[in-house]
Backbone as numpy.savetxt, mean C-alpha at the origin, in Angstrom:
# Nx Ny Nz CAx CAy CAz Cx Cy Cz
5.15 -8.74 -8.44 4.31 -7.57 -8.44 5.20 -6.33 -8.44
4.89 -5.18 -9.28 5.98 -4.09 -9.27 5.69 -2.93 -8.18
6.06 -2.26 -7.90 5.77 -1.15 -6.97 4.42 -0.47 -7.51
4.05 -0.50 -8.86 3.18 0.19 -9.18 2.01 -0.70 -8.94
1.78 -1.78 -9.06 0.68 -3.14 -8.75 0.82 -2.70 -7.09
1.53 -2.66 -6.60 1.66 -2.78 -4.85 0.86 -1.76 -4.77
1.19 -0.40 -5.30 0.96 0.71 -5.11 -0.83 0.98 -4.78
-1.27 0.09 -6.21 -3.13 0.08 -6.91 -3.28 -0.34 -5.71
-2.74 -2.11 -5.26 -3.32 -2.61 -4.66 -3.93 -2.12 -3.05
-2.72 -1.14 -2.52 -2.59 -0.62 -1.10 -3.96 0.49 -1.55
-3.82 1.36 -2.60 -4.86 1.87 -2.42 -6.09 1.51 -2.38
-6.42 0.70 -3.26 -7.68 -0.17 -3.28 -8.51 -0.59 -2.29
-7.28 -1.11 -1.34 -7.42 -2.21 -0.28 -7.98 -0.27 0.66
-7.78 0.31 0.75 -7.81 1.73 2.07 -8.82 2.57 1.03
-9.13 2.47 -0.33 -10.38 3.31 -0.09 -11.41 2.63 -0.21
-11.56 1.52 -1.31 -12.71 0.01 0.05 -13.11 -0.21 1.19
-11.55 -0.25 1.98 -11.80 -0.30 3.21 -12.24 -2.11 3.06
-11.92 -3.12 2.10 -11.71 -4.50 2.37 -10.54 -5.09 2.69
-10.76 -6.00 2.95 -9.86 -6.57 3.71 -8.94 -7.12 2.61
-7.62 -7.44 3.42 -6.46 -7.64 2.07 -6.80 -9.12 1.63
-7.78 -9.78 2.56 -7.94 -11.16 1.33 -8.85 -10.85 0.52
-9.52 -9.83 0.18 -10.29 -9.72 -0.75 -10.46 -9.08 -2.08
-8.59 -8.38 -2.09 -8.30 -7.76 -2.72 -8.49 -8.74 -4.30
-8.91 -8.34 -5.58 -9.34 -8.69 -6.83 -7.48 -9.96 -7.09
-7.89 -11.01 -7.51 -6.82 -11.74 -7.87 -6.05 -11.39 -9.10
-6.24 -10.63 -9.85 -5.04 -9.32 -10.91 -3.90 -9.14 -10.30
-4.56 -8.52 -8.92 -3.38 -8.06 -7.74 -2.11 -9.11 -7.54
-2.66 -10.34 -8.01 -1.51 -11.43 -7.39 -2.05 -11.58 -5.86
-0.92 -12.13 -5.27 -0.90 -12.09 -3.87 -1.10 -11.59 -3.49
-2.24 -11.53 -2.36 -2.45 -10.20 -1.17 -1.45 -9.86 -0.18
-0.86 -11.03 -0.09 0.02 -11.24 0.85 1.38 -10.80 0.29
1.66 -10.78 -0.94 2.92 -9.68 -1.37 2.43 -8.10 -1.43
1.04 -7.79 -1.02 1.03 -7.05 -1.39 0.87 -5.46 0.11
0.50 -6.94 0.69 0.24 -6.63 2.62 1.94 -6.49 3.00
2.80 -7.43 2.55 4.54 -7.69 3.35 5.23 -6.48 2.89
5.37 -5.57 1.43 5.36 -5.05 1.19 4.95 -3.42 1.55
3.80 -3.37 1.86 3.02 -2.24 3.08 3.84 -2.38 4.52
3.98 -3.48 4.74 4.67 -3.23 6.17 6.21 -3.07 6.04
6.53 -3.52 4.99 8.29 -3.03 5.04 8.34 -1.66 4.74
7.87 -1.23 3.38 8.14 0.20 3.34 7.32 1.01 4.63
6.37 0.64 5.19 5.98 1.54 6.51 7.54 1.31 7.42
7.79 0.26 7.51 8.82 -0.37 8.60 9.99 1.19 8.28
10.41 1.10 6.90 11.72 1.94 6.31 11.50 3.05 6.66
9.90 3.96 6.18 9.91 5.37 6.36 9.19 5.87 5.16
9.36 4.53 4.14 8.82 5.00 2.62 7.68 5.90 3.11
7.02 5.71 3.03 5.31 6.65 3.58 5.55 7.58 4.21
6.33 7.94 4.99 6.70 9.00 5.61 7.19 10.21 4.62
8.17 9.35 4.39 9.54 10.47 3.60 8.27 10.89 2.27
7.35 9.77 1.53 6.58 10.28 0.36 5.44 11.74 1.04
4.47 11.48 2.19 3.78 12.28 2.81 5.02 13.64 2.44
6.09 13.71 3.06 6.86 14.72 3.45 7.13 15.30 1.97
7.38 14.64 0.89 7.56 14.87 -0.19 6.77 15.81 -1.21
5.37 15.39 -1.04 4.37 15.79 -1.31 3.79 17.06 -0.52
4.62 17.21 0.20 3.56 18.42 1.33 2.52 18.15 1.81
1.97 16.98 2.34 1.37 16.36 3.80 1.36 15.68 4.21
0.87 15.45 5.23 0.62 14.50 6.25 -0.43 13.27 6.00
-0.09 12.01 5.57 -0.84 11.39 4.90 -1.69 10.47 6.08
-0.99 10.58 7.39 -1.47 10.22 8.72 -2.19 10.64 9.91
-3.04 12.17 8.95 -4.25 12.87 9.63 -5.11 12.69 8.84
């Protein structure tokens, strides 16, 4: 799955608001797509992008 598939999928999954097993099977794995969300949260990715962009993507 490329960053940009990860990318659809994370959004998908948060403006649904379903759950990551229910994410459409296109996506591939939910589960590459969930391990992925938690590493780049783990790194800062989401952070440093919020900061990038000029906000706060965590209000």
């Amino acid at each position: 799955m490329t960053d940009a598939e990860v990318n659809d999928a994370i959004a998908l999954k948060y403006r649904t608001g379903a759950p990551w097993m229910d994410l459409p099977e296109w996506f591939g794995s939910w589960k590459g797509a969930h391990n992925r969300l938690r590493k780049w949260a783990a790194v800062g990715t989401w952070a440093a992008a919020a900061a990038g962009a000029g906000t706060d993507v965590f209000e």
